[in-house]
C-alpha positions in Angstrom: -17.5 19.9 -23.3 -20.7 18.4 -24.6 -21.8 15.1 -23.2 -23.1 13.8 -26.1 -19.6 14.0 -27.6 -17.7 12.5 -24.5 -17.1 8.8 -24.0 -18.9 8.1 -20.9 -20.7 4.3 -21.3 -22.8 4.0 -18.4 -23.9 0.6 -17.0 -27.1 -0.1 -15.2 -26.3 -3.3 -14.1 -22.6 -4.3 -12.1 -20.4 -7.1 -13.4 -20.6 -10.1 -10.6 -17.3 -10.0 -10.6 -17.0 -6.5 -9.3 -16.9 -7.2 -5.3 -16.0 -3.3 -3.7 -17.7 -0.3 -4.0 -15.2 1.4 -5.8 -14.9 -1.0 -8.8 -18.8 -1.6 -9.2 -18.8 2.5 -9.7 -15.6 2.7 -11.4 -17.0 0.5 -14.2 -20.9 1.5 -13.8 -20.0 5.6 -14.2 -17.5 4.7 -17.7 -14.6 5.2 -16.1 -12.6 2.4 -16.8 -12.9 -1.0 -18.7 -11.2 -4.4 -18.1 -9.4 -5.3 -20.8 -7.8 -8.7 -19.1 -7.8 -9.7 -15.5 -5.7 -6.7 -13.5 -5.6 -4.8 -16.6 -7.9 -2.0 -17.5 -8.3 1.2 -20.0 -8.7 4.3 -18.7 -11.6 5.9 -20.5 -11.7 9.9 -20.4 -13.4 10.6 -17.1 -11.1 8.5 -15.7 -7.7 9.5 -17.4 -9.2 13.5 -16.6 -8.9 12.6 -12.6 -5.5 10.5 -13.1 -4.1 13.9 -15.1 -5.5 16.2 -11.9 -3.4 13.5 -9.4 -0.4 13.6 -11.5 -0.4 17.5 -11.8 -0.8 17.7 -8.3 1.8 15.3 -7.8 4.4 17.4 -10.3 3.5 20.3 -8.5 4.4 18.9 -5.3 7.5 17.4 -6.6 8.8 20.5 -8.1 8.2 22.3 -4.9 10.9 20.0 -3.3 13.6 20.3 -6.7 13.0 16.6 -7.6 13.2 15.7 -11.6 11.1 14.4 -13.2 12.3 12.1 -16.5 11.5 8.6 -17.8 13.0 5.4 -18.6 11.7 2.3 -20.3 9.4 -0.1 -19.7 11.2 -2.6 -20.7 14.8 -3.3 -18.9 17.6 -5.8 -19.8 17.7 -8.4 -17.2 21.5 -7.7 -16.6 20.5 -5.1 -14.5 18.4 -6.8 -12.3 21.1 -10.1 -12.3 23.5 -7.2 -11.2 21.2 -6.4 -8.1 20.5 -10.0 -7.2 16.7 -9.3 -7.6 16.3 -10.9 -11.1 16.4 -14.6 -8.8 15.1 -13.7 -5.8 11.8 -11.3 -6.7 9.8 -14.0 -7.4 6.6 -14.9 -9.7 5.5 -11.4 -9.5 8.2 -10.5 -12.5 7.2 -10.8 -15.7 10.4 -12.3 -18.0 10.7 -12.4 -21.8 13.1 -13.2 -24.3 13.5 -10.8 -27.1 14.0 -12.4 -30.9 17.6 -12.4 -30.0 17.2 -14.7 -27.4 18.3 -11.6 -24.9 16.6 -11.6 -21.2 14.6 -8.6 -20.2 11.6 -7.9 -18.4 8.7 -5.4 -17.4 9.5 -3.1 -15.0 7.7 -3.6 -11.2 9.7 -0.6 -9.9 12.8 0.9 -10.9 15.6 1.5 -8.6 18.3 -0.4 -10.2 17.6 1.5 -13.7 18.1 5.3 -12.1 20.9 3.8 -9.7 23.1 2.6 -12.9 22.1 6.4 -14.3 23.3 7.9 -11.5 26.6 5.7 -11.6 27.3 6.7 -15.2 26.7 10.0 -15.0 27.6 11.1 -10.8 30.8 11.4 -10.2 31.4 14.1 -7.3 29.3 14.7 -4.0 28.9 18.3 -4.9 26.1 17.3 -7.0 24.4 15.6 -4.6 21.8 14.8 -3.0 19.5 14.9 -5.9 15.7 13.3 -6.2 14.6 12.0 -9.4 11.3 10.3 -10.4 8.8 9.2 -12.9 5.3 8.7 -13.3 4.6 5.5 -15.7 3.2 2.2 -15.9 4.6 -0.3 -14.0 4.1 -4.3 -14.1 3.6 -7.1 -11.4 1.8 -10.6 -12.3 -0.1 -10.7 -9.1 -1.4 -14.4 -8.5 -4.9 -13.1 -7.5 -5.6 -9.4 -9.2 -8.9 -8.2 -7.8 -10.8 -5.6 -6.3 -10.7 -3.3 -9.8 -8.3 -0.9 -9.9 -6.3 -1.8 -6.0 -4.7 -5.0 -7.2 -4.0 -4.9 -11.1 -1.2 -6.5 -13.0 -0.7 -3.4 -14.7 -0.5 0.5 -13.0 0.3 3.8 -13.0 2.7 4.7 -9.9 4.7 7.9 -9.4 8.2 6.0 -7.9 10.8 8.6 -7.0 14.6 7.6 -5.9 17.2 9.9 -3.6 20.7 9.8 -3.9 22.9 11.4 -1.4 26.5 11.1 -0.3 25.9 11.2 3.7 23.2 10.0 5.7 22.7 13.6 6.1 21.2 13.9 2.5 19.3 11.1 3.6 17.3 12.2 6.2 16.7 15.5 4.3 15.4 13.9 1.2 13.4 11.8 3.6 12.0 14.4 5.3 11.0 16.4 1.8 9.5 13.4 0.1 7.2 12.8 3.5 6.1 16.3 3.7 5.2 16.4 0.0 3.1 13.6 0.3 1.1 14.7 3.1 0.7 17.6 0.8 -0.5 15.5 -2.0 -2.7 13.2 0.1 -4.5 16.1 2.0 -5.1 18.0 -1.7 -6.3 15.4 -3.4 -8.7 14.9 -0.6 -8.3 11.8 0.9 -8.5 10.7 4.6 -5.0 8.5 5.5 -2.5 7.7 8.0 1.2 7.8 7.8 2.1 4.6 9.4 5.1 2.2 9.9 5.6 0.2 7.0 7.5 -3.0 5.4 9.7 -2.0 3.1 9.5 -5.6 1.3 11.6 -6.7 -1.5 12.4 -3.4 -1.9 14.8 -3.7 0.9 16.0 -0.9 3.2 14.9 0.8 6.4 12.8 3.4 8.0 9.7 2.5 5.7 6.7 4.5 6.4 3.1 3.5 4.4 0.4 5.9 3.9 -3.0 4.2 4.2 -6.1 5.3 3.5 -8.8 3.5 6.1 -11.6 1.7 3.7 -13.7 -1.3 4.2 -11.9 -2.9 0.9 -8.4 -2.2 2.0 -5.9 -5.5 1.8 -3.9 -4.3 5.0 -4.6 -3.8 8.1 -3.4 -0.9 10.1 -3.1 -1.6 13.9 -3.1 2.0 15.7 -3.2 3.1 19.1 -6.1 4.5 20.5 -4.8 7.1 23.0 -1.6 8.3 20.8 -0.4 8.8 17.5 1.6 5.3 17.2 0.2 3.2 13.9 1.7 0.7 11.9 1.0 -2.2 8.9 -0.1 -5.3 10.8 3.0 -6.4 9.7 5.0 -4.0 11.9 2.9 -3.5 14.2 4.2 -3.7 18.2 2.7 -4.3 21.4 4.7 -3.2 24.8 6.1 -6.0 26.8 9.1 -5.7 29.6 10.7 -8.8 30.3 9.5 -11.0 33.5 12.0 -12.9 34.8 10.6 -15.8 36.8 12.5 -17.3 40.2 10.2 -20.3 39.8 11.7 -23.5 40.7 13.1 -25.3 37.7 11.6 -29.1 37.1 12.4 -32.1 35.7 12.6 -31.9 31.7 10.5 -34.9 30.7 9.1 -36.6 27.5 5.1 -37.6 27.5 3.3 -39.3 25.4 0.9 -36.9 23.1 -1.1 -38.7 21.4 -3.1 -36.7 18.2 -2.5 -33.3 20.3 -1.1 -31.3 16.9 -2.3 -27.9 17.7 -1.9 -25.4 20.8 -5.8 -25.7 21.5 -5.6 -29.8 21.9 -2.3 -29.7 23.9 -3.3 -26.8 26.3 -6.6 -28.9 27.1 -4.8 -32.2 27.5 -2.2 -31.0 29.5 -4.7 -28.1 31.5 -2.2 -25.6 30.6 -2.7 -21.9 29.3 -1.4 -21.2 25.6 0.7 -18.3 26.8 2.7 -21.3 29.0 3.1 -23.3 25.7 5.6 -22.9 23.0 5.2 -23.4 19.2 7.6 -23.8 16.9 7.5 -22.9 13.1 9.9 -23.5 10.7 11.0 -21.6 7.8 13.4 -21.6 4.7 15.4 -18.2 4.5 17.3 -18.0 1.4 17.7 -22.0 1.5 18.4 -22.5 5.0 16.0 -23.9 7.8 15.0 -21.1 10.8 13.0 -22.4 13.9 11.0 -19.9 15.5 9.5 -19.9 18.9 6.4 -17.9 20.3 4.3 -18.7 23.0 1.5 -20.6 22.3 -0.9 -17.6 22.3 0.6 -15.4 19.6 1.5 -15.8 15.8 4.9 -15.6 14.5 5.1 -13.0 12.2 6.9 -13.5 8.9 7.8 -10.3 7.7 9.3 -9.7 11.0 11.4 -13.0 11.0 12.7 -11.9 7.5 13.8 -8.1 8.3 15.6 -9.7 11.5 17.4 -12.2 9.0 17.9 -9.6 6.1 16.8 -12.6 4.3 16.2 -12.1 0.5 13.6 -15.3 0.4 11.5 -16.2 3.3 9.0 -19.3 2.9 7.0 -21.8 5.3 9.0 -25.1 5.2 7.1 -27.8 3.7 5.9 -30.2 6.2 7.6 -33.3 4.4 11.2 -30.9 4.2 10.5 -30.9 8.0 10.0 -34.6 8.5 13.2 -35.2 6.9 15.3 -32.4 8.9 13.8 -32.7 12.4 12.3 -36.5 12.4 8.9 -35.5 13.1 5.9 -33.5 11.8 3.9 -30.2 12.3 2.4 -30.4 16.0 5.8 -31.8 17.2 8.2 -29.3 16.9 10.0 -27.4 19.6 13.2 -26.3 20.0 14.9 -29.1 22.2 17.7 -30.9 20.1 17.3 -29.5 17.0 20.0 -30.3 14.1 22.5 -28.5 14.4 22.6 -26.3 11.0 19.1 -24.9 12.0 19.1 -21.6 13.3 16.9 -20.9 16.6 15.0 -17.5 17.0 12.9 -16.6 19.8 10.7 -14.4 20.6 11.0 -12.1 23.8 7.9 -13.3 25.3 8.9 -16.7 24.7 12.5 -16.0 25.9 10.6 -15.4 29.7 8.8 -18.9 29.7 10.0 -21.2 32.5 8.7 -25.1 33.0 7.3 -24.7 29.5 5.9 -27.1 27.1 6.7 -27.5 23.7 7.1 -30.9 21.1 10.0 -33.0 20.9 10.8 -33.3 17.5 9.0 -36.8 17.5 5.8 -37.3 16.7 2.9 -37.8 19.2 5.2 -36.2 22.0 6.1 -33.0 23.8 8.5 -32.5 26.4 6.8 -30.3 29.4 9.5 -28.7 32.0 11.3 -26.6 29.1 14.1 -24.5 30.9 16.2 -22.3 28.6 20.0 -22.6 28.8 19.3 -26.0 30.7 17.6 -27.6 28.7 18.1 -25.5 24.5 21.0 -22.8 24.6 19.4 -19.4 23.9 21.5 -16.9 22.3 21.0 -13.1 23.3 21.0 -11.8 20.0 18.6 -14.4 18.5 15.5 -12.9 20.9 13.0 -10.1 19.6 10.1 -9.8 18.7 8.6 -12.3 15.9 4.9 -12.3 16.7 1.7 -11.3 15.1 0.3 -8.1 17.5 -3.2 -8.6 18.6 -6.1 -6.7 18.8 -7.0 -5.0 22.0 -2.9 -5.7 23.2 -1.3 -2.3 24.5 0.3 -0.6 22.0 4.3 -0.1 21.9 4.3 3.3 23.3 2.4 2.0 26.3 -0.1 4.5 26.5 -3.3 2.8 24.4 -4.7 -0.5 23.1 -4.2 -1.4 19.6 -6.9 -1.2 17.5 -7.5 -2.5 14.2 -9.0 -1.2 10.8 -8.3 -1.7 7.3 -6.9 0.5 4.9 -5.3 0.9 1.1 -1.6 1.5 0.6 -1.6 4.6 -1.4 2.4 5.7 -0.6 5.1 4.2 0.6 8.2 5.8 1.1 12.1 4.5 3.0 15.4 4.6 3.0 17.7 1.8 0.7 20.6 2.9 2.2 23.1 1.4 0.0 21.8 -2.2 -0.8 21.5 -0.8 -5.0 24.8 1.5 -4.9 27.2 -1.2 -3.8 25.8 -3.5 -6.6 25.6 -1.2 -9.3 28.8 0.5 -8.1 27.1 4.0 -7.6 29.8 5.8 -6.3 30.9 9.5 -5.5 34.5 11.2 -4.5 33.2 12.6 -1.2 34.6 16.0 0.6 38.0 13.9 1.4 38.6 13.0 -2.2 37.5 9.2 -1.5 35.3 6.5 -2.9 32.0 6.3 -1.3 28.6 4.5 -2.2 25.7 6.7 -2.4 23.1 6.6 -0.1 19.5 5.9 -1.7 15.8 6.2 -0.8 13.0 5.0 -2.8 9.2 7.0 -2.9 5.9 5.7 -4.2 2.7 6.6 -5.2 0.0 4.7 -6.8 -1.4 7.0 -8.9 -4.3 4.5 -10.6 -4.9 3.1 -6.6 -5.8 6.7 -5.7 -8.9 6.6 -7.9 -10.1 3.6 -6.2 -9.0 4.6 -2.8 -11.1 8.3 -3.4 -14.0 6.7 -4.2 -14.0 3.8 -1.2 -13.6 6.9 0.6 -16.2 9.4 -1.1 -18.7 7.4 -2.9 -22.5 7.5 -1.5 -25.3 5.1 -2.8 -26.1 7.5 -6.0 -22.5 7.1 -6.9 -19.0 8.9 -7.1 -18.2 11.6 -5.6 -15.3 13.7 -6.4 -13.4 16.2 -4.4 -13.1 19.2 -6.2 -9.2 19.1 -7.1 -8.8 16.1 -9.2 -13.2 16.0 -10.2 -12.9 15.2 -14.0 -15.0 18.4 -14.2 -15.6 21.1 -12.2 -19.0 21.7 -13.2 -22.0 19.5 -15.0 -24.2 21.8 -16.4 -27.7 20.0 -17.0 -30.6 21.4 -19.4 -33.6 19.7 -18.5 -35.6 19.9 -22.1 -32.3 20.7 -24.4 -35.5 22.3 -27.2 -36.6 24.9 -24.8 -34.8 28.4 -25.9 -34.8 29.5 -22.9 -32.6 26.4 -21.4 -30.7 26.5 -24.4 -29.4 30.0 -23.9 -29.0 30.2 -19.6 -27.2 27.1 -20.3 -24.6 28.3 -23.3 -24.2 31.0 -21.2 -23.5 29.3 -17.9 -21.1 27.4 -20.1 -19.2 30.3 -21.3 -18.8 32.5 -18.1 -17.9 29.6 -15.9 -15.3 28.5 -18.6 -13.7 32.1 -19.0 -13.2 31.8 -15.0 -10.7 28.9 -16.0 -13.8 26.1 -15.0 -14.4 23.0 -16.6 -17.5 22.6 -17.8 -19.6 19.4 -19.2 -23.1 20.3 -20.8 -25.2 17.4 -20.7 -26.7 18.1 -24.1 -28.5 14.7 -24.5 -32.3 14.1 -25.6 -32.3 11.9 -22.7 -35.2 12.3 -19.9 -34.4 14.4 -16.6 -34.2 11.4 -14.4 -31.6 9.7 -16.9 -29.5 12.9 -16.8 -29.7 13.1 -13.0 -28.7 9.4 -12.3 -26.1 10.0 -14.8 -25.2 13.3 -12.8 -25.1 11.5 -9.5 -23.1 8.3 -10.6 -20.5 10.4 -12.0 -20.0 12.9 -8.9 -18.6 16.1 -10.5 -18.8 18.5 -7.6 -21.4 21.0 -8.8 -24.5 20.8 -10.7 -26.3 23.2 -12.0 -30.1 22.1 -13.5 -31.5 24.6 -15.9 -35.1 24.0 -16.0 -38.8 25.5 -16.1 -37.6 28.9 -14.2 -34.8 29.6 -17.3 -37.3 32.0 -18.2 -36.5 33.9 -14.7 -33.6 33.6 -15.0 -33.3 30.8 -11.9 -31.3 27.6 -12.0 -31.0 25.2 -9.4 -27.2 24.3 -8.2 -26.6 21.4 -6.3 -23.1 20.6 -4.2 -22.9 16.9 -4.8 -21.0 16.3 -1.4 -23.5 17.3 0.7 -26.6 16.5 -2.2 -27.6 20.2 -1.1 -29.7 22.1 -3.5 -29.8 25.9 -3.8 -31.9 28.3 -6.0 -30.2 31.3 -7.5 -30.1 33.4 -10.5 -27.8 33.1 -13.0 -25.7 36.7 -12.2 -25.1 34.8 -9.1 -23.7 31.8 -10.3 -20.2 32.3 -11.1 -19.3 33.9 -7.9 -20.9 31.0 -5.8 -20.1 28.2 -7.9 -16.1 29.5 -7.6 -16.7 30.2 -3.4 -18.4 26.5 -3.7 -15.4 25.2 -5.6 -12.9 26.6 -3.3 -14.5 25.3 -0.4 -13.9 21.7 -1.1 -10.1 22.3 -2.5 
């Protein structure tokens, strides 16, 4: 393809608004424009990679008999009412009325759409399991869209769904989907981890993330130095054995703390470490108060609170909710005569605590000499874990310190077990002749995220840099002085052997000067380029591997064979 024809606006200058590297080169190379905040068009260099990621993608799919189809858009909100997710989703779904007054929305995701397919249409467990998926826009009205292309309101995503009749079927389909993505991820030529994940309002269990590490990523991976263990921050675990203490048991007693709100204040005033402390945070789960107890030294951890409670809604109580339930404010809480209706969890670390200190539900005082069963009754099945892991903290498996970097979520895939089957009444006759939900799983990729999350990973200061399997172009073929004959001709020539081995080939044709066509060259980051200049008359071009910015001088008979050995080398 000629350059001159192909629409490639370059910028010199990066919007302000543009804060990570991939953005700033996203829109300074033409790839992409804004069009309103977290929505962009995807200009031709762009929509060239996002075809190579989605071929790859089918490619991968067929190899593991999913089918690929495609469903609207656009779904009637009955489905979603059906599901319970229509209420309980939150801002994030965008709801219209048609002119008939009719509810419907945009879809974020799709698994009640293919799960009422599938209850339509499957009837027997001899035709499952099955996998089917799409690849299509999807829609989420993010508060806070930013960072280009990694948070967006609107985006392309590859979401595959498994329906089997036996956990069985599960497992396999599980086991398929994760082996095709490593596939996909390590073709497509990005550095990742396969982590634990939170399988979020998606529901389900046995969620596993893939992350690729970059400075701009929104989550952070905590992962064990000496083993293979890593997880969203979110899941993350450190290793702890309960430590029963034969310490004497004291007086429970009420003191006066006078503007001691946080763990800091109190620990000082009362020359106590934080780990001997206990703070309480409340939370509403799906309109009911939870308090939930740490020590003093770690953070409760939402996400982990909410998968305990398979709670559809999970939100920090309002301090002036909690003055009215528990008779005091933030700072002095604890779990010591709470109302009765409010559920107490507590976290294992806490659960060991003996003579602790923790607020009385009045304000400006904490009781100190805290005995469990004494003094608050502590159910068994109430304790787990429910705090924030720490940096530095050994790492569940016991055998390295968790360290911390951040990454971008490029896949995600778990199992739904049968959350969407049993309300959308997705059922199959099994082997015995009887009724049985299907069991699901749910797959994604973000297929417009992997642009970004390539170039965090690839990008030098000169610009992109694309891996050879999804570069827009294989090749960028540059004439220095497009009215020398002898240019002309190696280059039309170039053009036309490289593109009979199958290549794809952009001529920079431009009367543009050679340092415009090299920044250009550069910013854009096809794999190879190849500069015909003042030795065309030998016969000599100059090909450069963009990757490594190496530069070699051969002739042109040489060219096709290296440029392919080139090629496959970074595939």
């Amino acid at each position: 393809m000629k350059q001159s024809k192909l629409l490639m606006p370059t910028l010199r200058d990066v919007p302000a608004d543009a804060e990570v590297k991939s953005h700033q080169l996203l829109l300074k190379a033409g790839f992409i424009r804004p069009v309103a905040a977290g929505m962009f068009s995807y200009l031709p260099l762009a929509k060239r990679v996002i075809n190579k990621i989605e071929t790859i993608i089918r490619e991968e799919m067929t190899g593991i008999d999913a089918n690929e189809m495609l469903v609207p858009e656009i779904l009637p909100a009955e489905l979603w009412q059906k599901s319970g997710r229509y209420s309980t989703y939150g801002p994030d779904l965008y709801k219209f009325k048609n002119r008939q007054n009719r509810d419907f929305i945009l879809g974020p995701t799709h698994e009640e759409t293919f799960t009422q397919l599938m209850a339509d249409d499957i009837k027997s467990y001899k035709k499952l399991p099955l996998v089917v998926y799409q690849i299509q826009a999807k829609f989420r009205d993010e508060n806070r869209p930013r960072f280009g292309l990694l948070r967006t309101r609107e985006f392309i995503m590859k979401d595959a769904y498994s329906f089997s009749a036996d956990e069985e079927g599960l497992d396999k389909s599980f086991h398929d989907m994760e082996s095709a993505y490593v596939k996909i991820f390590n073709r497509v030529g990005l550095s990742y981890r396969a982590i634990v994940g939170d399988a979020g309002a998606m529901g389900g269990s046995d969620s596993k993330e893939f992350s690729a590490p970059a400075a701009a990523g929104e989550d952070t991976i905590a992962y064990s130095d000496a083993t293979d263990y890593a997880a969203n921050l979110e899941m993350a675990k450190d290793f702890y054995v309960p430590q029963k203490s034969h310490e004497e048991l004291k007086e429970l007693t009420k003191i006066d703390t006078p503007n001691e709100k946080t763990i800091d204040e109190l620990s000082a005033f009362l020359d106590v470490p934080a780990a001997h402390l206990a703070k309480t945070i409340i939370f509403v789960a799906d309109e009911t108060f939870i308090a939930v107890v740490t020590t003093g030294d770690f953070e409760v951890n939402p996400v982990k609170v909410q998968n305990f409670l398979h709670a559809d809604t999970l939100e920090l109580a309002e301090e002036s909710e909690v003055r009215r339930q528990f008779g005091a404010g933030f700072g002095s809480l604890g779990p010591v005569n709470l109302p009765e209706d409010v559920r107490l969890l507590v976290d294992e670390r806490a659960a060991d605590l003996v003579n602790f200190a923790a607020g009385a539900n009045s304000d400006d005082h904490h009781y100190i000499n805290i005995n469990w069963d004494r003094d608050v009754t502590l159910e068994e099945a109430n304790i787990s874990d429910f705090r924030t892991a720490r940096e530095g903290d050994l790492a569940i498996d016991g055998k390295g310190k968790l360290i911390f970097t951040k990454g971008i979520e490029i896949g995600h895939i778990f199992k739904l077990g049968t959350r969407y089957s049993k309300a959308m009444g997705a059922q199959v006759l099994d082997k015995n002749g009887r009724q049985t939900d299907m069991i699901m799983g749910s797959y994604g990729i973000g297929v417009s995220r992997l642009l970004s999350a390539i170039a965090e990973q690839s990008a030098d200061e000169a610009g992109l840099v694309w891996p050879a399997s999804v570069a827009p172009f294989d090749v960028h073929i540059v004439p220095i002085n497009t009215k020398d004959e002898d240019q002309s001709r190696i280059a039309g020539q170039l053009e036309s052997l490289l593109t009979a081995q199958g290549l794809e080939v952009l001529v920079d044709d431009r009367k543009e000067r050679a340092g415009v066509k090299f920044a250009d060259a550069d910013l854009i980051g096809l794999p190879i380029r190849i500069t015909v200049g003042k030795k065309a008359s030998e016969d000599i071009v100059e090909v450069k591997v963009r990757a490594s910015n190496t530069n070699i001088e051969m002739r042109v008979s040489e060219v096709v064979d290296s440029v392919s050995v080139l090629l496959d080398g970074d595939k």
